[in-house]
C-alpha positions as CSV (number, residue, x, y, z in Angstrom):
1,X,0.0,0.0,0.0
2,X,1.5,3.5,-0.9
3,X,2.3,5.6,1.6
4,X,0.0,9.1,1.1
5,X,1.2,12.4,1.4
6,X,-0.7,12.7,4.7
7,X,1.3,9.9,6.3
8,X,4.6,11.7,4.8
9,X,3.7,14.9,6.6
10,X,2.2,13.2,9.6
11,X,5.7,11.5,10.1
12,X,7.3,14.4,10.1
13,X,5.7,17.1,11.9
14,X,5.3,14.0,14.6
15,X,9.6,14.3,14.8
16,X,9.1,17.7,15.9
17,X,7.3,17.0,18.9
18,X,9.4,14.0,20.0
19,X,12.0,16.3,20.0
20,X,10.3,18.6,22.1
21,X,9.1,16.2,24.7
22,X,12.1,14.0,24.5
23,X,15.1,16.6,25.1
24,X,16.1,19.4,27.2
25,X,16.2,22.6,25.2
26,X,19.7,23.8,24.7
27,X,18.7,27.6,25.3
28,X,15.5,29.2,26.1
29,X,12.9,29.7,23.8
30,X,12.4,33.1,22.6
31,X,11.2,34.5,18.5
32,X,14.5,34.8,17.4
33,X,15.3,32.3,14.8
34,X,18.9,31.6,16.2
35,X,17.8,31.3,19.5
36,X,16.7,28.0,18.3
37,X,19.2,26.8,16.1
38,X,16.6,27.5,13.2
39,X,13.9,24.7,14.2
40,X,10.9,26.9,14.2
41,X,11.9,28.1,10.7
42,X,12.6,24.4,9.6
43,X,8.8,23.5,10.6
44,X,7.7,26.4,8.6
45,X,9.3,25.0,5.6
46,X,7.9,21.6,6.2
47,X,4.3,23.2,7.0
48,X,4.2,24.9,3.7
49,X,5.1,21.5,1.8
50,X,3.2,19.9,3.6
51,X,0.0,22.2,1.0
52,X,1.2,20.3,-1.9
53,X,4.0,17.7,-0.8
54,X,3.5,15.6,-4.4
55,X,4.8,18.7,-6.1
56,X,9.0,18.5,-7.6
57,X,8.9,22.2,-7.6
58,X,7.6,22.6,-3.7
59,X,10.3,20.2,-3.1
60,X,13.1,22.5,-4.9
61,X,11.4,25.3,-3.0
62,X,11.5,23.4,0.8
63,X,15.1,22.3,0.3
64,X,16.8,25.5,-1.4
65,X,15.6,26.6,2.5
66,X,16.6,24.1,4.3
67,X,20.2,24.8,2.5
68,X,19.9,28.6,3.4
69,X,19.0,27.5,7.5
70,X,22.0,25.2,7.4
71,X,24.4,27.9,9.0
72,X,21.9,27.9,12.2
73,X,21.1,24.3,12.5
74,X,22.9,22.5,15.7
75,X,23.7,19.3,15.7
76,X,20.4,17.9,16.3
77,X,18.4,20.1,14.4
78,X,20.8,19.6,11.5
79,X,19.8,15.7,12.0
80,X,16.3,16.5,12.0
81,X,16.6,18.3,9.1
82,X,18.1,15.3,7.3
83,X,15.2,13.0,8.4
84,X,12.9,15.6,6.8
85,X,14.9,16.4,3.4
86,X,15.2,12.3,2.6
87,X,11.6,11.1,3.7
88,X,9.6,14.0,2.0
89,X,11.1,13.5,-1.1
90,X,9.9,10.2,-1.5
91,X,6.1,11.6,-2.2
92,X,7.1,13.4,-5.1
93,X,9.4,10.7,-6.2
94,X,6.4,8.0,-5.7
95,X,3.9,10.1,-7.5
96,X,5.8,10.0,-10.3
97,X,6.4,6.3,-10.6
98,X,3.7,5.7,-13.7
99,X,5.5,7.8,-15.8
100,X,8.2,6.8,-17.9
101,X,12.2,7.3,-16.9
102,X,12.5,10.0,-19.4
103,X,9.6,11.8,-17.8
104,X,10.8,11.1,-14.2
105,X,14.1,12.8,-15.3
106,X,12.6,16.1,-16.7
107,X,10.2,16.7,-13.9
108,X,12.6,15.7,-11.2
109,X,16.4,16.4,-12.3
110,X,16.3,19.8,-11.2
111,X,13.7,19.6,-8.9
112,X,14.4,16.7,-6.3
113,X,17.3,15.0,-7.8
114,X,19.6,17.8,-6.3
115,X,18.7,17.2,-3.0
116,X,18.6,13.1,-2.8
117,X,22.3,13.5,-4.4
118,X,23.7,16.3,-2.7
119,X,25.0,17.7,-6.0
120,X,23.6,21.3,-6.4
121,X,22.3,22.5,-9.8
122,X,24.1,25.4,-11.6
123,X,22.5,29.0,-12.2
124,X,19.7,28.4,-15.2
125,X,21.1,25.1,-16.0
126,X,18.9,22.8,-17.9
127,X,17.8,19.3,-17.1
128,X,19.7,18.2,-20.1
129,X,22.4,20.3,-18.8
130,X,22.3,19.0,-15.1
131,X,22.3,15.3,-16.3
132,X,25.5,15.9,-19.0
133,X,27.3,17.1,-15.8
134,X,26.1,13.8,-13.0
135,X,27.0,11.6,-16.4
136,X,30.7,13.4,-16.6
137,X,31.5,13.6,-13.3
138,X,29.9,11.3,-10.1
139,X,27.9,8.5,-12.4
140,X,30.9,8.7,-15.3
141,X,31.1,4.5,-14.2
142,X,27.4,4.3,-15.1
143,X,26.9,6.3,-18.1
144,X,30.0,6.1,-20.1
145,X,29.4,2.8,-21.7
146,X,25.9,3.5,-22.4
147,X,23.6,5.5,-24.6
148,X,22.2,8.6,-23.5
149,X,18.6,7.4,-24.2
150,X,19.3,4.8,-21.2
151,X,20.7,7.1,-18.6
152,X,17.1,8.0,-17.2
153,X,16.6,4.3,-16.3
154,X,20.1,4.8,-15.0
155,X,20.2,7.8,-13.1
156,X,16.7,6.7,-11.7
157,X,18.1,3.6,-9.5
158,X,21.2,5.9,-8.5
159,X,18.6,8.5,-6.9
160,X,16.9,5.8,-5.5
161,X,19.6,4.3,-4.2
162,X,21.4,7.2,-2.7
163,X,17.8,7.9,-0.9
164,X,17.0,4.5,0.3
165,X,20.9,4.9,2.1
166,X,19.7,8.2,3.6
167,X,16.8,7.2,4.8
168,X,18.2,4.3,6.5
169,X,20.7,6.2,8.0
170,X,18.8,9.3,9.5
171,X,16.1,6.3,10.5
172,X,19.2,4.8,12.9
173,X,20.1,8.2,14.3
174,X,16.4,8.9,15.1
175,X,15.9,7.7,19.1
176,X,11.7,7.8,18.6
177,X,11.5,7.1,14.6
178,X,11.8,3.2,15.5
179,X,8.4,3.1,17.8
180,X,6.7,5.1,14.7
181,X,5.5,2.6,12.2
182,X,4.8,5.5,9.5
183,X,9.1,5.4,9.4
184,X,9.5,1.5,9.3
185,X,6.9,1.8,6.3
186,X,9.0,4.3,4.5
187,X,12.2,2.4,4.8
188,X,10.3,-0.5,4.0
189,X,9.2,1.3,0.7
190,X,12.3,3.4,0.0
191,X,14.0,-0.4,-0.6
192,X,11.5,-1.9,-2.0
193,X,11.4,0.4,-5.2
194,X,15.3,1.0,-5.5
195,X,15.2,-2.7,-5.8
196,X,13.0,-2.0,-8.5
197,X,14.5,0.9,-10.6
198,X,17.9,-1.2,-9.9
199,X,16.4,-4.2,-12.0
200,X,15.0,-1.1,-14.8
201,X,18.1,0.1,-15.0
202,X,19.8,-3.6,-15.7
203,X,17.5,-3.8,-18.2
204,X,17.9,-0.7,-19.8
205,X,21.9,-1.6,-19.8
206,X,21.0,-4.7,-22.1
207,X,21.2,-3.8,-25.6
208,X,22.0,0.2,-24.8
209,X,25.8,0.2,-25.2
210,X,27.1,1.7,-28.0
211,X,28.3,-1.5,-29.7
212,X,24.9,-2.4,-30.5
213,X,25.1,0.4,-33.0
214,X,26.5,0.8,-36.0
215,X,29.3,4.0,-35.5
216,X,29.3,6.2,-38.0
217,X,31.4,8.2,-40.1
218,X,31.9,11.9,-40.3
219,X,29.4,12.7,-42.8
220,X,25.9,11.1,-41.5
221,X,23.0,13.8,-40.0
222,X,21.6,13.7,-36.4
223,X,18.3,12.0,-36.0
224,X,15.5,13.5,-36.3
225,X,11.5,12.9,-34.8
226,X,11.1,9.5,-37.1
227,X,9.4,6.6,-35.3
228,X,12.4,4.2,-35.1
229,X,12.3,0.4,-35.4
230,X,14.9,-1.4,-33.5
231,X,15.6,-4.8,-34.0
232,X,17.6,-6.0,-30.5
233,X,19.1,-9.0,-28.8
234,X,16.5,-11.8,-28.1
235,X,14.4,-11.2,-31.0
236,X,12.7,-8.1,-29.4
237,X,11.4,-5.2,-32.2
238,X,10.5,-2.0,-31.1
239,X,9.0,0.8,-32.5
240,X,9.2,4.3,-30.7
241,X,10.4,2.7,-28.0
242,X,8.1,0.2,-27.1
243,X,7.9,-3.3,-27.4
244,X,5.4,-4.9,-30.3
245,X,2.5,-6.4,-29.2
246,X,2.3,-10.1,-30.7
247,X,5.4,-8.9,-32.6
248,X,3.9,-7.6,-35.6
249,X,6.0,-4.5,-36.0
250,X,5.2,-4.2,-39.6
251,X,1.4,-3.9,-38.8
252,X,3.0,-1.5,-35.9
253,X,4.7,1.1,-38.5
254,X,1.7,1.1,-41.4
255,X,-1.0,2.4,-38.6
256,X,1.4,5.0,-37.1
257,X,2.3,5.9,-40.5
258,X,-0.2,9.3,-40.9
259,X,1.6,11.5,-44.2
260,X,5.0,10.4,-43.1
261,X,7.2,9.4,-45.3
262,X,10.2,8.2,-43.5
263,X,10.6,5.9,-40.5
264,X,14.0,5.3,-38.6
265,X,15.7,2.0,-38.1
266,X,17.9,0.8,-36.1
267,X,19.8,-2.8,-36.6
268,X,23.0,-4.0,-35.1
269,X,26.3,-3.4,-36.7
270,X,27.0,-7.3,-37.2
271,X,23.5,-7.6,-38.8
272,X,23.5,-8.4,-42.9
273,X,22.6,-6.1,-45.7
274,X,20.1,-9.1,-46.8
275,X,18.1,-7.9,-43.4
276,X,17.8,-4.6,-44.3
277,X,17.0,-5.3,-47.7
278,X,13.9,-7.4,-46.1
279,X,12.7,-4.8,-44.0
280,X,12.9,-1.9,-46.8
281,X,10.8,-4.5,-48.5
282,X,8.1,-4.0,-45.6
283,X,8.9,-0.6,-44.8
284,X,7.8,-0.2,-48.6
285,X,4.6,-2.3,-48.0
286,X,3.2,0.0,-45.0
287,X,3.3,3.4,-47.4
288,X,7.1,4.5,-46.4
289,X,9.6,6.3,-49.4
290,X,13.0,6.6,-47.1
291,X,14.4,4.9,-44.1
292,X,16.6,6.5,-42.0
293,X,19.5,4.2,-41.2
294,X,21.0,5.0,-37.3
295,X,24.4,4.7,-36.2
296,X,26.0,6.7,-33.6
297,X,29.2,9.2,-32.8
298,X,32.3,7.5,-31.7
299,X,33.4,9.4,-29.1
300,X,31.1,10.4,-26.0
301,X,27.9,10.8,-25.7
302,X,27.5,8.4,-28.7
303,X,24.6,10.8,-30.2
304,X,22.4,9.2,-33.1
305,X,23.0,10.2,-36.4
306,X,21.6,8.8,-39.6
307,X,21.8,7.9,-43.6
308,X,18.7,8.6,-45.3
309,X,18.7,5.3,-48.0
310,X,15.5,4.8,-50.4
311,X,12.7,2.4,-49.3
312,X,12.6,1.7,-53.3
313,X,15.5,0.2,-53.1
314,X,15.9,-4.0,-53.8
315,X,19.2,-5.0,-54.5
316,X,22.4,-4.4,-52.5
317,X,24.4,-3.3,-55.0
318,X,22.9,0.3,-55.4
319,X,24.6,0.7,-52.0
320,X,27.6,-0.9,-53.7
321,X,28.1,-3.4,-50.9
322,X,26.9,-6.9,-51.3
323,X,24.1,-8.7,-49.6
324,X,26.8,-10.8,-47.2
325,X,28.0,-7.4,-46.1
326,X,27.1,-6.4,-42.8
327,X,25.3,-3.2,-41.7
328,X,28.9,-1.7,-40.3
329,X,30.6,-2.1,-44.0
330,X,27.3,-0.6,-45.2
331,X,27.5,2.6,-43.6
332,X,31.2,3.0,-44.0
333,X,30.4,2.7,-47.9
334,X,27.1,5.2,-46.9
335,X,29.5,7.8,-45.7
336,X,31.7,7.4,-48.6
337,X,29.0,8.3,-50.7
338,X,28.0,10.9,-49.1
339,X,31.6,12.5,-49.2
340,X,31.7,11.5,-53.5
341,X,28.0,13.1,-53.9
342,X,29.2,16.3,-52.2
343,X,32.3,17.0,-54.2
């Protein structure tokens, strides 16, 4: 059962008054803010969460404070503080499990992810921006040797995982949290789905490094918004991403079709020129004119690029390759063509 935001909230506010009847004040209460180590202004963050606790950008708003109280904090409050930031950033986190990765990373890289990694955006940086710089710096291990369309699985099970250890850790420190079952439950759940966006992110790994492309030449385009069929490891065919029902990709492409006229495709360098010549031969049949051949960059971040060839197209030796010839050999000989039709 999913924790609500009520429960979220309820737990924390409830930290607040353990503290206050389980601990001798250090000083006498008074208004001022540092009379108090900041704990009064800490609640009032959590209180105004607490209106919409679901929302990334309420988040952003609670912990940028949080940051700017830091300089008060004592010890305890400072611990306090910690409970708060890593259990209220599960409900936003949680809310936003039915969405896809990609969508988990633009509503939450500059929102929440900050926080849970303790790796500060930059001044009007981008989420694109913001997730170049954790790839090139602390998850370089995890995103090197893997195409940028996977990092969001990725990145995903390193937030996770990062939060499940800080939740686990503030839980020890907190004297009262272990009588509390609200904070069992959310240590309970903050493993239970890292557990899950590790196995995503495993999966996402499988067929997403960049030798499962063909790598291209200087002289191919960037992709563009076409559909893409991908024929990976296992038999699996996707198009836009998503596995076919039943398998019938070809049934898949001629509904989606609309007044396009060209549909990517993507088919591992070791692959033959006879299989591409079969699917032109469908791509054809559902209403297509071009297909746009992907490969990817050599070097770092391994973006997609293309070679537009023509669905029209039946024998292997307008590419001036032969059908035996593998998709890498067929792209080299693309990119030669390109460099001979230019000059």
């Amino acid at each position: 059962m999913r924790l609500g935001a009520r429960a979220l909230l309820g737990a924390a506010l409830m930290l607040g008054v353990a503290c206050e009847t389980k601990r001798t004040p250090l000083v006498a209460e008074t208004d001022d803010e540092a009379a108090d180590f900041g704990r009064s202004a800490l609640r009032e963050a959590v209180v105004a969460l607490s209106a919409t606790p679901k929302n990334p950008q309420a988040y952003e708003v609670f912990a940028e404070r949080v940051a700017e109280l830091m300089p008060l904090f004592s010890r305890t409050v400072k611990r306090e503080a910690e409970l708060r930031l890593c259990t209220l950033a599960i409900a936003p986190l949680e809310a936003g499990l039915d969405q896809s990765p990609e969508r988990q990373m633009k509503a939450f890289a500059t929102t929440v992810w900050p926080s849970v990694l303790e790796f500060p955006k930059l001044e009007a940086e981008t989420t694109q921006d913001y997730v170049n710089r954790l790839c090139a710096s602390e998850f370089s291990l995890d995103c090197n040797n893997v195409i940028p369309e996977r990092w969001p699985s990725i990145l995903n099970a390193r937030v996770w995982r990062a939060l499940k250890n800080r939740v686990e850790l503030a839980y020890s420190r907190c004297r009262w949290c272990e009588d509390d079952k609200e904070f069992a439950d959310l240590v309970q759940r903050s493993h239970d789905i890292h557990l899950r966006m590790e196995l995503a992110a495993r999966r996402a790994v499988q067929g997403g490094t960049p030798s499962d492309w063909p790598v291209a030449g200087q002289n191919a385009e960037p992709l563009g918004d076409e559909v893409t069929i991908s024929f990976e490891a296992g038999g699996v065919v996707t198009v836009g991403g998503s596995a076919v029902d039943g398998g019938d990709w070809r049934g898949a492409i001629r509904s989606i079709r609309g007044d396009k006229t060209r549909v990517a495709l993507h088919l591992a360098p070791e692959r033959l020129v006879a299989d591409l010549l079969q699917v032109l031969r469908a791509v054809r049949t559902a209403g297509y004119t071009e297909v746009a051949l992907v490969a990817r960059r050599k070097e770092f971040p391994y973006e997609a690029v293309t070679y537009v060839v023509d669905a029209r197209t039946t024998k292997s030796s307008a590419f001036q390759v032969h059908n035996g010839d593998t998709i890498q050999m067929l792209v080299q000989a693309l990119d030669h063509r390109v460099v001979n039709e230019g000059s």
